[in-house]
C-alpha positions as CSV (number, residue, x, y, z in Angstrom):
1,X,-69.9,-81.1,68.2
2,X,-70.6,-82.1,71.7
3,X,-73.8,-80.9,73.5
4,X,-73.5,-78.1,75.3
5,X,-73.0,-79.3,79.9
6,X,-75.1,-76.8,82.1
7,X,-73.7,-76.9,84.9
8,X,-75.3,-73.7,86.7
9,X,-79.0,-74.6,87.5
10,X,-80.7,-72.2,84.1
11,X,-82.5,-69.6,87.1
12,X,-78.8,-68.3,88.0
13,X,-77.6,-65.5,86.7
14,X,-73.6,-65.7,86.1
15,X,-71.5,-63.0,85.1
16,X,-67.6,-63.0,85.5
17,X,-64.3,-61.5,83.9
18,X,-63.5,-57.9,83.6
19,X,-67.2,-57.5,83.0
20,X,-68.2,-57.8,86.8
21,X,-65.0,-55.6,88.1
22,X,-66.2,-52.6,85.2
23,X,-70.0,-53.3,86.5
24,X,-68.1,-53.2,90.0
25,X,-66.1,-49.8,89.2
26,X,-68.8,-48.2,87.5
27,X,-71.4,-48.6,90.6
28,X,-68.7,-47.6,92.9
29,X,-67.8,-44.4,91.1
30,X,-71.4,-43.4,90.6
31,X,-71.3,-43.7,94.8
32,X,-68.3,-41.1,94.7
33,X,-69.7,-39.0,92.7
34,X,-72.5,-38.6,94.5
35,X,-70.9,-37.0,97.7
36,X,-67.8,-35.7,95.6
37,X,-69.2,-32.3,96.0
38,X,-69.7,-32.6,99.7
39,X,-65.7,-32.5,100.5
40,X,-64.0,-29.3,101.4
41,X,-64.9,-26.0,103.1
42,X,-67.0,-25.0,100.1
43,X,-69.0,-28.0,99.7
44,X,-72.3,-28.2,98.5
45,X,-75.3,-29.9,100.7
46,X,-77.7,-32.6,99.7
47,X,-81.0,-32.6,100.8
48,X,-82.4,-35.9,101.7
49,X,-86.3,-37.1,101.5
50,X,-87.1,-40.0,103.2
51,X,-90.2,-42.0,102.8
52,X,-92.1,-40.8,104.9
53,X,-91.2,-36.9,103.9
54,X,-88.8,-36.1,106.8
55,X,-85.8,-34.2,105.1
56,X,-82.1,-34.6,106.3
57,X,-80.1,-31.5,105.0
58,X,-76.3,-32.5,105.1
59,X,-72.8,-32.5,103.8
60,X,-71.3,-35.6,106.0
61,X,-70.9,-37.8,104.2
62,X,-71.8,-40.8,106.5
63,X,-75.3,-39.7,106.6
64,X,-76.3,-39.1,103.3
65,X,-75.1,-42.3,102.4
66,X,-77.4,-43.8,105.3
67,X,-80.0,-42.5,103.6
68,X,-79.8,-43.9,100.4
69,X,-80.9,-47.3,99.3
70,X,-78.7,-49.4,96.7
71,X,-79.0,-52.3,94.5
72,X,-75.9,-53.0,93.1
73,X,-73.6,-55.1,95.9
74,X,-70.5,-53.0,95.2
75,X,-72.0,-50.0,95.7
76,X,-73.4,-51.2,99.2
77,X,-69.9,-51.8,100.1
78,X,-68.6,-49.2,99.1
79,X,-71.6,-47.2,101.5
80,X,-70.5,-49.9,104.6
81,X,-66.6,-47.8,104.4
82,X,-68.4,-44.3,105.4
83,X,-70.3,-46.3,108.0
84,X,-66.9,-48.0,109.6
85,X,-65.3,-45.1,109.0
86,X,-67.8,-42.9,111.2
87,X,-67.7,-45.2,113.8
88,X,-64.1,-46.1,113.8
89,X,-63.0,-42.1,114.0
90,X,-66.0,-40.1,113.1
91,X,-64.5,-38.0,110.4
92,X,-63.3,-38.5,107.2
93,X,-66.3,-40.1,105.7
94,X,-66.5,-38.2,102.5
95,X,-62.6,-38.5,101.3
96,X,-62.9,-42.2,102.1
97,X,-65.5,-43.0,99.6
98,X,-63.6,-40.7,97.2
99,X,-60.3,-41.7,97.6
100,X,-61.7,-45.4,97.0
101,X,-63.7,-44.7,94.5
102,X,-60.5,-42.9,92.3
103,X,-58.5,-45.9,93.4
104,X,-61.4,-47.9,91.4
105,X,-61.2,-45.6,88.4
106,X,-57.5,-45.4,87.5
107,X,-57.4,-49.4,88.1
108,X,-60.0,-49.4,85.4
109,X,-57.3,-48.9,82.5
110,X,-55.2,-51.8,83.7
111,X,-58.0,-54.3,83.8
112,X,-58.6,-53.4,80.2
113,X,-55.1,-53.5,79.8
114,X,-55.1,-57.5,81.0
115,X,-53.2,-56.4,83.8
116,X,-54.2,-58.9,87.2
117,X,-55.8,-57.6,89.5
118,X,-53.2,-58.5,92.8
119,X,-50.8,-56.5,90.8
120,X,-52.8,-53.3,91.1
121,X,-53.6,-53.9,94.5
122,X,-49.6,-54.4,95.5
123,X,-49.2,-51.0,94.3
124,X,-51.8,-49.5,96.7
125,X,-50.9,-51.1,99.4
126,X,-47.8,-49.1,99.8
127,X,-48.9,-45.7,100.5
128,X,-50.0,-45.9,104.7
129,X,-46.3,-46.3,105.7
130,X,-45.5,-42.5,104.5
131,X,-47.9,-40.7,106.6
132,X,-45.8,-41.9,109.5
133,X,-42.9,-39.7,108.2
134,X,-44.4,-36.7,107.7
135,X,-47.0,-36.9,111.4
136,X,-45.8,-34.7,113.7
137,X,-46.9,-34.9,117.7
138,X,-48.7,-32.3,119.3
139,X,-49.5,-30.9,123.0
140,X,-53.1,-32.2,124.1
141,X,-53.7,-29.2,126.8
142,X,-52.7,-26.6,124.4
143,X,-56.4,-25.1,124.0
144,X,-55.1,-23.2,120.6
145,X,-53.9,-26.2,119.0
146,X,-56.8,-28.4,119.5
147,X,-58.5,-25.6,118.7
148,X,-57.4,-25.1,115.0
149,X,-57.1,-28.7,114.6
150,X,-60.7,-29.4,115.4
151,X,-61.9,-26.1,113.5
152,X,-59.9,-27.4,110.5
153,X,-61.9,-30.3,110.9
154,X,-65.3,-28.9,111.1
155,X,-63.8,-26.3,108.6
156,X,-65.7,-28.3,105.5
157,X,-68.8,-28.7,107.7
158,X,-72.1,-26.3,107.7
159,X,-71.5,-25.1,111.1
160,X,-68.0,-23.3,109.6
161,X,-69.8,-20.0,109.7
162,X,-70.4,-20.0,113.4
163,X,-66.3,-19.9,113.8
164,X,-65.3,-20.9,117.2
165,X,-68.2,-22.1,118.3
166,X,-69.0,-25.7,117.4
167,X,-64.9,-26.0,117.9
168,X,-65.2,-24.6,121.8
169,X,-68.1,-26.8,122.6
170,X,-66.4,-30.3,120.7
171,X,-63.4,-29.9,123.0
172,X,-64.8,-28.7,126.3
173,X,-66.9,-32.2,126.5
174,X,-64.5,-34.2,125.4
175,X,-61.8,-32.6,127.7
176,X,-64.4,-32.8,130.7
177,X,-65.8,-36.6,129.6
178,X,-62.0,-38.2,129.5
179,X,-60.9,-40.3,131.5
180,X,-57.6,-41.7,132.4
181,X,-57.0,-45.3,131.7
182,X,-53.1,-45.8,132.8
183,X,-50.2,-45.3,130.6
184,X,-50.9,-41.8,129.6
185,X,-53.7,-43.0,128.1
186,X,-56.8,-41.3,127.7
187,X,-60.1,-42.4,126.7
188,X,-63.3,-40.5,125.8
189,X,-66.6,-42.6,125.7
190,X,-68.8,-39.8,123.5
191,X,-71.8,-41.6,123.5
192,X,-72.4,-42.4,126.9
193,X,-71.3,-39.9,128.7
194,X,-71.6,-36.7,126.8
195,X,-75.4,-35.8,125.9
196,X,-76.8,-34.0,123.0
197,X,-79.6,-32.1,124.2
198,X,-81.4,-30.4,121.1
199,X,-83.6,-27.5,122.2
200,X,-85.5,-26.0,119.3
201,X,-85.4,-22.2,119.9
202,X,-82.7,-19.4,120.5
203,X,-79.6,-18.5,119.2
204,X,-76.9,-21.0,118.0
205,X,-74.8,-18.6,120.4
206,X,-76.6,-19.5,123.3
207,X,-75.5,-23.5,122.8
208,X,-72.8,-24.4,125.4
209,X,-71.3,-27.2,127.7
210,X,-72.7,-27.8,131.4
211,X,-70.5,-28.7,133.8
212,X,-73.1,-30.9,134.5
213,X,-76.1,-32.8,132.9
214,X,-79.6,-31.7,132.0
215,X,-82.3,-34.2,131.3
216,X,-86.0,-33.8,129.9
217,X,-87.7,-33.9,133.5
218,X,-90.1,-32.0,135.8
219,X,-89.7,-32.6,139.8
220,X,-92.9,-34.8,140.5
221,X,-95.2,-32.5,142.9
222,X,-94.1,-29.0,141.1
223,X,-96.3,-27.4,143.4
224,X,-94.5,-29.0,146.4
225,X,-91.3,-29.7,146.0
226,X,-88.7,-27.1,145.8
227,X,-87.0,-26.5,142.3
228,X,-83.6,-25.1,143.1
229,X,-81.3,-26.4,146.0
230,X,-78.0,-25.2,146.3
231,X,-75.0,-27.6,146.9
232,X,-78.0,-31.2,146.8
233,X,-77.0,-34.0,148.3
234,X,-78.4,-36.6,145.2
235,X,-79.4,-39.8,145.8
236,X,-79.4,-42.4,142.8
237,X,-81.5,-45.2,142.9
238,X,-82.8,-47.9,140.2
239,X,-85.7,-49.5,142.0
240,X,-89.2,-48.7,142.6
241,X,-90.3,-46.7,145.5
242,X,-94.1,-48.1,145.5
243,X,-95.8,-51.5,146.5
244,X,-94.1,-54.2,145.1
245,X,-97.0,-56.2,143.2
246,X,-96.4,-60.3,142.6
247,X,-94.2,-61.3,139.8
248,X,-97.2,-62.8,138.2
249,X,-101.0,-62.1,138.8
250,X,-102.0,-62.7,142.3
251,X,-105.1,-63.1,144.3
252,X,-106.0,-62.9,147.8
253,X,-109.5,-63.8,148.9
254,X,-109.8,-62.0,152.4
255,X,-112.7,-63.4,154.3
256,X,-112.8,-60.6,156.9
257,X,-113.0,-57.0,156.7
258,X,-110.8,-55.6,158.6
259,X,-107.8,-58.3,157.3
260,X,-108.7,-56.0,154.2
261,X,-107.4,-52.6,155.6
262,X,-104.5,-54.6,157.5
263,X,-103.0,-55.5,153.7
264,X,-103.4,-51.4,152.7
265,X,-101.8,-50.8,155.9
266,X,-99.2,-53.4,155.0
267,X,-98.6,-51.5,151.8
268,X,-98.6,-47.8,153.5
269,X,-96.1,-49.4,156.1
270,X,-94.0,-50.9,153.4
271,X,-93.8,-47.3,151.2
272,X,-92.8,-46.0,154.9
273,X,-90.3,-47.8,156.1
274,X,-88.9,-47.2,152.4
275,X,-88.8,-43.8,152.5
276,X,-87.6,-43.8,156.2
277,X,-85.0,-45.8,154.9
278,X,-84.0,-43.2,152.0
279,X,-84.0,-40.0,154.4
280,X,-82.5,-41.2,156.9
281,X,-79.7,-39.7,154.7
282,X,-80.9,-36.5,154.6
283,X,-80.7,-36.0,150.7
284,X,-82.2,-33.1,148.9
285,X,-82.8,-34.5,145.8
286,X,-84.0,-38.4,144.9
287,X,-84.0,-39.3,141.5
288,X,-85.1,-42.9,140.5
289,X,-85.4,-45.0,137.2
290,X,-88.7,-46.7,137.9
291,X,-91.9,-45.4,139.4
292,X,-92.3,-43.4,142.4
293,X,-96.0,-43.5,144.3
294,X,-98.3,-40.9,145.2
295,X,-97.7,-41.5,149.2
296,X,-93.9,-42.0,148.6
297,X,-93.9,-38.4,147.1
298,X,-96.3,-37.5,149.7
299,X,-93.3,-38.5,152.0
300,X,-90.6,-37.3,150.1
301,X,-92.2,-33.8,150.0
302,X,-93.0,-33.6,153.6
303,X,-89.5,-33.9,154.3
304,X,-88.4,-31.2,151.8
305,X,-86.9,-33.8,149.1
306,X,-87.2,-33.1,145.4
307,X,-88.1,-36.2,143.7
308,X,-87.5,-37.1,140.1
309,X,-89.1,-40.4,138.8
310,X,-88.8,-42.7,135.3
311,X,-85.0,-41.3,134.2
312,X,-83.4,-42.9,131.3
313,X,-80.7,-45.4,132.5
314,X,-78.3,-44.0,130.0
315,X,-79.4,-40.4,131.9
316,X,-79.2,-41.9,135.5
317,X,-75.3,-43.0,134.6
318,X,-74.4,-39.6,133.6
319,X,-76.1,-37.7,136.9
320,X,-73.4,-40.6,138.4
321,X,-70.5,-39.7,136.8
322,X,-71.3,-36.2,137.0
323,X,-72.0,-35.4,141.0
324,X,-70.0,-38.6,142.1
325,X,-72.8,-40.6,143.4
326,X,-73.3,-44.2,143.4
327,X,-76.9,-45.8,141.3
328,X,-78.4,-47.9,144.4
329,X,-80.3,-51.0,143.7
330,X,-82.4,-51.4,146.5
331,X,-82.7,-48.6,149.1
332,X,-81.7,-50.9,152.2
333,X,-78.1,-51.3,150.5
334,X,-77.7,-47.6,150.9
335,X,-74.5,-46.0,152.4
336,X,-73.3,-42.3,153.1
337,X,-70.9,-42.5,150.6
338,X,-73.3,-43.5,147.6
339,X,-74.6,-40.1,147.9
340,X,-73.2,-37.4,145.2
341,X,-72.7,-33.8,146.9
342,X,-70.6,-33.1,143.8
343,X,-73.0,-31.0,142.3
344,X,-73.2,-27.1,142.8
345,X,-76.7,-26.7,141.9
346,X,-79.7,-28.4,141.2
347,X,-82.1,-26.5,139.3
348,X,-85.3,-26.9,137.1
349,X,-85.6,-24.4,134.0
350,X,-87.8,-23.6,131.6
351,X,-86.6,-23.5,127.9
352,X,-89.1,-22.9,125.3
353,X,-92.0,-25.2,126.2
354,X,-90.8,-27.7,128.1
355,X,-89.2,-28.1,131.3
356,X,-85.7,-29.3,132.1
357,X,-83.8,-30.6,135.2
358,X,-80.6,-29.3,135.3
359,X,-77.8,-30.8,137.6
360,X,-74.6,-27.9,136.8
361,X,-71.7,-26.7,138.3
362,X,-70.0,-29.9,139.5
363,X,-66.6,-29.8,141.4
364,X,-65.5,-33.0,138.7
365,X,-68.0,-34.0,136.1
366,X,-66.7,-37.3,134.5
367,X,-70.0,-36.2,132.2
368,X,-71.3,-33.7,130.2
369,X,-74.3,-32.4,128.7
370,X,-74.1,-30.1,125.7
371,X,-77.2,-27.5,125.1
372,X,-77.9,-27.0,121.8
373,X,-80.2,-24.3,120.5
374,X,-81.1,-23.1,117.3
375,X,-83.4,-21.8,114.8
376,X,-84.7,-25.5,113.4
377,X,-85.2,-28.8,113.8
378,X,-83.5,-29.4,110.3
379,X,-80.5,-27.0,111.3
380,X,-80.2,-28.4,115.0
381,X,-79.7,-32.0,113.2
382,X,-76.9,-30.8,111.2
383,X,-75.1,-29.1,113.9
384,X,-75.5,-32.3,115.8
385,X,-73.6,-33.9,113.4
386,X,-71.0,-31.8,113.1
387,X,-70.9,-31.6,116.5
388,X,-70.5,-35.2,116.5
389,X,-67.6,-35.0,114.3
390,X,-65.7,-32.7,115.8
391,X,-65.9,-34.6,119.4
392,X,-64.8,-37.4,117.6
393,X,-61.1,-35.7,115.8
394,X,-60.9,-34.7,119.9
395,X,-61.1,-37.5,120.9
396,X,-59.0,-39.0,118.5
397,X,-56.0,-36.2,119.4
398,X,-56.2,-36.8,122.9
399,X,-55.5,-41.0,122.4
400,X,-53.3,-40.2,119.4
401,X,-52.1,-36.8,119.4
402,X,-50.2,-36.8,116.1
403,X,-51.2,-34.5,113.5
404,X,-50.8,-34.7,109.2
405,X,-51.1,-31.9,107.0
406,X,-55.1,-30.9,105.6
407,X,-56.1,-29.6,102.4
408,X,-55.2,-32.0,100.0
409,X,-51.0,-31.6,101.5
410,X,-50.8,-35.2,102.8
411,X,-52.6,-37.4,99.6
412,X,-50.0,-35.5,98.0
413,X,-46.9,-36.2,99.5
414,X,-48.2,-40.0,99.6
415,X,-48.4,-39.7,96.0
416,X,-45.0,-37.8,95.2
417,X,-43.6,-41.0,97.2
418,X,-45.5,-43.1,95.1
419,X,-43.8,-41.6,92.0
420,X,-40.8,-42.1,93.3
421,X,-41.2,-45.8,94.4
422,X,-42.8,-46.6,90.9
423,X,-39.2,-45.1,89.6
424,X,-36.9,-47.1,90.7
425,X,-39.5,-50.8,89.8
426,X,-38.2,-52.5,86.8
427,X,-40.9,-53.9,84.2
428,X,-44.7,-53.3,83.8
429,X,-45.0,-53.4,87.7
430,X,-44.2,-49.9,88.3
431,X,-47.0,-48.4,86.1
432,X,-49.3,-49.0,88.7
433,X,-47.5,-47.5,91.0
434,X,-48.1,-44.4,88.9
435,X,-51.7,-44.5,88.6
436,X,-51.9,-45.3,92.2
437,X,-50.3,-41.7,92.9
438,X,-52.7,-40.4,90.9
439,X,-55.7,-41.8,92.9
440,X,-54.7,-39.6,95.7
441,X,-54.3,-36.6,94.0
442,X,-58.2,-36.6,93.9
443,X,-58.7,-35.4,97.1
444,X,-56.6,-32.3,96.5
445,X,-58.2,-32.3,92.7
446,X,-61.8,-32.2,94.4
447,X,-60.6,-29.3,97.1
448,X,-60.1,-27.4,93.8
449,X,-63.0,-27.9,91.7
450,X,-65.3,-27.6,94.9
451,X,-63.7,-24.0,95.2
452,X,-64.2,-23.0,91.2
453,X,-60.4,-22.0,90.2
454,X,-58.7,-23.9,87.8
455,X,-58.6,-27.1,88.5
456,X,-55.7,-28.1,86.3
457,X,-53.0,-25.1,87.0
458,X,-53.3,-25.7,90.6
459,X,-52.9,-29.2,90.4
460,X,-50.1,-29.1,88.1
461,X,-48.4,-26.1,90.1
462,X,-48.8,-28.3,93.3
463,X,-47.5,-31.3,91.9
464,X,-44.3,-29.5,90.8
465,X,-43.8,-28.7,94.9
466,X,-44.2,-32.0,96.0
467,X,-42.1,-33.2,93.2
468,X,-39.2,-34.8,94.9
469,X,-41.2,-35.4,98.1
470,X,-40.2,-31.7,99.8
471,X,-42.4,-29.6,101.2
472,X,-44.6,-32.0,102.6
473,X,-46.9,-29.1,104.7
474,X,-47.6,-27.5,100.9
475,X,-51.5,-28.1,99.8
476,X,-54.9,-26.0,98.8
477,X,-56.7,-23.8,101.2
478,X,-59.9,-25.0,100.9
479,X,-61.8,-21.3,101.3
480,X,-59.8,-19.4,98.4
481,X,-57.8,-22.3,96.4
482,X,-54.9,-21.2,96.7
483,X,-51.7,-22.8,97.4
484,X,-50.6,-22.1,100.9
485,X,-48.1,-23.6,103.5
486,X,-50.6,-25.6,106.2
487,X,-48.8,-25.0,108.9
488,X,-49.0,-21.1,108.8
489,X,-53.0,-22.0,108.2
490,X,-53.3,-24.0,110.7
491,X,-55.4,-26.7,108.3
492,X,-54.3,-30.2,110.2
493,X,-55.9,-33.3,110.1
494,X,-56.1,-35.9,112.9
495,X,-53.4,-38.8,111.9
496,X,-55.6,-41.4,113.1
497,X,-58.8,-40.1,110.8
498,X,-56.0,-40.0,107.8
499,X,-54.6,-43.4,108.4
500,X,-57.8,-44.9,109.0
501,X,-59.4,-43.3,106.1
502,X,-56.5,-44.7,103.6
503,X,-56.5,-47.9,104.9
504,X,-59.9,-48.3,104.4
505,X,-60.1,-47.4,101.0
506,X,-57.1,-48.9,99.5
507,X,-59.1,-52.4,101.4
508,X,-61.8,-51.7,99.9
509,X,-60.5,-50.8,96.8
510,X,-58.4,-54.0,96.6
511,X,-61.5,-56.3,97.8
512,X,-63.9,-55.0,95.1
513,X,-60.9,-55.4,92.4
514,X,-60.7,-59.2,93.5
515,X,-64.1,-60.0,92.6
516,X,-63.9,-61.6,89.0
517,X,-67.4,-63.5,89.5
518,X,-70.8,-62.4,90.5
519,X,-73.3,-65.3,90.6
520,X,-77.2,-64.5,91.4
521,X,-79.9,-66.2,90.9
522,X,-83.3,-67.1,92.6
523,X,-83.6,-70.5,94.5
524,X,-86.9,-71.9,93.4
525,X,-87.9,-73.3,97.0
526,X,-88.2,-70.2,99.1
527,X,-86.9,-70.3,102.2
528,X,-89.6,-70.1,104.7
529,X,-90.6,-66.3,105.2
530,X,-88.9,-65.1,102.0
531,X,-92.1,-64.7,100.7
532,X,-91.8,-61.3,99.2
533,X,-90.5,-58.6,100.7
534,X,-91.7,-59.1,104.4
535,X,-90.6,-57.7,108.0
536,X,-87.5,-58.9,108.9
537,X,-87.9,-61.9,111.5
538,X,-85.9,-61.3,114.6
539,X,-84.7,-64.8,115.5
540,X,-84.8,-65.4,119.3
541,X,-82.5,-68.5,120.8
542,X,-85.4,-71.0,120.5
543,X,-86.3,-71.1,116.8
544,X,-82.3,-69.6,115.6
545,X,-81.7,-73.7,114.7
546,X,-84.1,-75.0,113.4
547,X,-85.1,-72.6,111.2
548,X,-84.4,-75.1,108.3
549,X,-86.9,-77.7,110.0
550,X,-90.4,-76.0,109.1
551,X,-92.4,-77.9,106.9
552,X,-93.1,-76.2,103.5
């Protein structure tokens, strides 16, 4: 008998076969089941305790996930498809992660079965190409539409109970923040342009959309200044009005006196001239990014200007798009028509403690602030998200406005077509096919048990319906569980957040049924700075290459 060859160094760990795609399945359906109960109007929430005892109370699916902190490499995949999800289309986080994870668990049985792996993943590759069939288009300025398309969005969300509310607010900013890029095209950039303000405090009711923007600013003499201008003429700027002081640290040794009071004078003059220079266009309001002196303001409020200093750029961009005015750079470069009289009041409110500049009524606002208010900080975060979520299924509906069937209708006319397909395969190939239908009957499956009837008459009662592929718009009303047409219900989904959501998890599924080899093991010279568990290094250009050169 020969001696046995090591080939792997003894410190590596090796594990492969069907061993690593069960360990594989098994820590991706542990993932699912963790937000299973999260999906559909009567979902349950999971509360969320962080290190350092901050709690996240949600039900989207994206975040909880965020939260949590995974060893096993599947399952941290299986948490990146709720990430690209969110940011692909914002909704649809939850049924991804469940749809994969099912795909995982009926593809168990075959790999027991000996069955390869690119055979089970042929079979789930096929389902996209029905949604196209059954997607019907839909009018983007029909308020009542979008309306019930977005509420049947945020339908499984917390906010639900507030009715129209979160629904009105999604679309108004979205509608008001898109812009037209050619071909009927229209695109919505929801995180620069439209602003969640939280404000702890009030009623939920009071939230709404500003046809403006607020931001989290005082004018900078209260006292002096005035604090509500009708109609302002805003001025934009992103330099400093105050001495410029040298690049680097300067010194001046002044032999005289009086050469002394000529260099403040110098600086007075310089402040001057600036401010000369800025109202020379008469505007009401100035609003800068950087700092903004005591004699500038001195200036400024002589003249009657309101002055606003240290904005966030991100804020200073929306104020731009909102009243039409142009961000100047340095205040010599100035013209008339950089100045925004789009605005229809500039105003500064108090709302609880704090106080907030508000720039409203514009004639055009290519940006948006939405108000939020609300009993706590924990509820306020929720509703952000949802509010979040529903923006994004606008936004989606105004570039793509197709709609598919909700509650659990379209998984199963993808699966009824499945069934068929897997009919008319010859040989072991088609069996599959079968199982693969049955993966997406768990979203309507989950609907049900999240709404307490019984589970296996309605599935079996829906599954007759869809039989031979008819009555596509036939699926599970997510508040009573019952079996209802949603089209009468108005329960839609955004094609785009259906399509996206599918594709990802029949990827995903596919990619984690590939692996048939996990090798891990410890390298016994440490790379430099993998000494434990430190801070992760940020690498800057200089010391990104030769990283490997450092001596050990």
């Amino acid at each position: 008998m020969h001696a046995p060859v090591l080939v792997l160094k003894d410190t590596l760990k090796r594990e492969s076969g069907s061993k690593v795609q069960h360990a594989n399945i098994q820590a991706s359906k542990a993932v699912a089941d963790i937000i299973r109960t999260t999906l559909g109007p009567r979902s349950m929430l999971k509360m969320l305790l962080d290190a350092s005892g901050g709690i996240v109370v949600t039900n989207d699916g994206n975040a909880i996930l965020r939260e949590l902190d995974v060893a096993h490499p599947a399952a941290k995949s299986m948490i990146e498809l709720s990430r690209t999800q969110d940011e692909e289309v914002g909704d649809g986080t939850t049924s991804v992660i469940v749809l994969a994870g099912e795909m995982l668990h009926v593809a168990e049985a075959f790999i027991d079965k000996k069955y390869h792996p690119t055979v089970i993943c042929r079979a789930l590759e096929d389902a996209v190409a029905v949604l196209d069939k059954i997607a019907m288009t839909v009018d983007v300025n029909d308020h009542a539409t979008m309306l019930g398309l977005v509420k049947s969005c945020i339908g499984t969300k917390f906010t639900s109970q507030f009715g129209d509310l979160i629904a009105d607010l999604a679309i108004d900013a979205t509608t008001t923040a898109g812009v037209d890029v050619g071909q009927g095209l229209r695109e919505v950039d929801i995180k620069k342009y439209i602003k969640v303000e939280k404000v702890p405090g009030g009623q939920l009711e009071d939230s709404k959309v500003l046809k403006g923007v607020m931001f989290n600013k005082d004018v900078v003499a209260p006292g002096k200044m005035k604090r509500k201008i009708l109609n302002p003429r805003i001025m934009l700027l992103d330099c400093p009005l105050e001495y410029k002081k040298g690049e680097n640290q300067t010194n001046a040794e002044l032999l005289r006196e009086e050469d002394w009071s000529v260099l403040l004078k110098m600086e007075e003059e310089y402040i001057e001239n600036l401010c000369a220079q800025i109202l020379k266009f008469k505007p009401d309001l100035v609003i800068t990014e950087k700092g903004l002196s005591d004699l500038a303001c001195h200036y400024f409020s002589k003249a009657g200007v309101s002055a606003i200093r240290r904005l966030r750029k991100t804020d200073n961009n929306r104020i731009a798009r909102a009243c039409g005015a142009v961000i100047v750079n340095r205040p010599d470069e100035l013209q008339e028509s950089d100045i925004g009289t789009g605005a229809g009041l500039f105003e500064v409110r108090k709302i609880g403690d704090e106080f907030f500049a508000f720039i409203v009524d514009c004639k055009d606002p290519k940006a948006c602030t939405v108000l939020l208010r609300g009993a706590s900080k924990d509820l306020l975060n929720e509703v952000e998200r949802n509010l979040q979520d529903a923006m994004a299924v606008a936004r989606n509906i105004i570039k793509n406005p197709k709609l598919v069937p909700g509650g659990g209708a379209t998984e199963l006319t993808v699966s009824a077509m499945l069934k068929q397909k897997s009919s008319s395969i010859e040989g072991v190939e088609k069996w599959p096919y079968e199982a693969a239908a049955m993966a997406f009957e768990a979203i309507p499956r989950t609907l049900a048990q999240n709404c307490g009837v019984n589970v296996i008459r309605i599935m079996t009662a829906l599954q007759g319906k869809h039989a031979n592929g008819e009555n596509a718009w036939i699926g599970i009303d997510g508040n009573t569980g019952e079996i209802t047409d949603m089209k009468e219900r108005k329960i839609w989904d955004s094609y785009t957040v259906k399509a996206q959501a599918f594709k990802t998890a029949i990827e995903a599924a596919c990619m984690l049924l590939r692996i048939d080899d996990i090798v891990s093991g410890i390298k016994k010279k440490q790379a430099p700075g993998a000494g434990g568990p430190s801070k992760p290094t940020i690498e800057e250009e200089g010391n990104a290459d030769n990283e490997n050169m450092i001596p050990e």
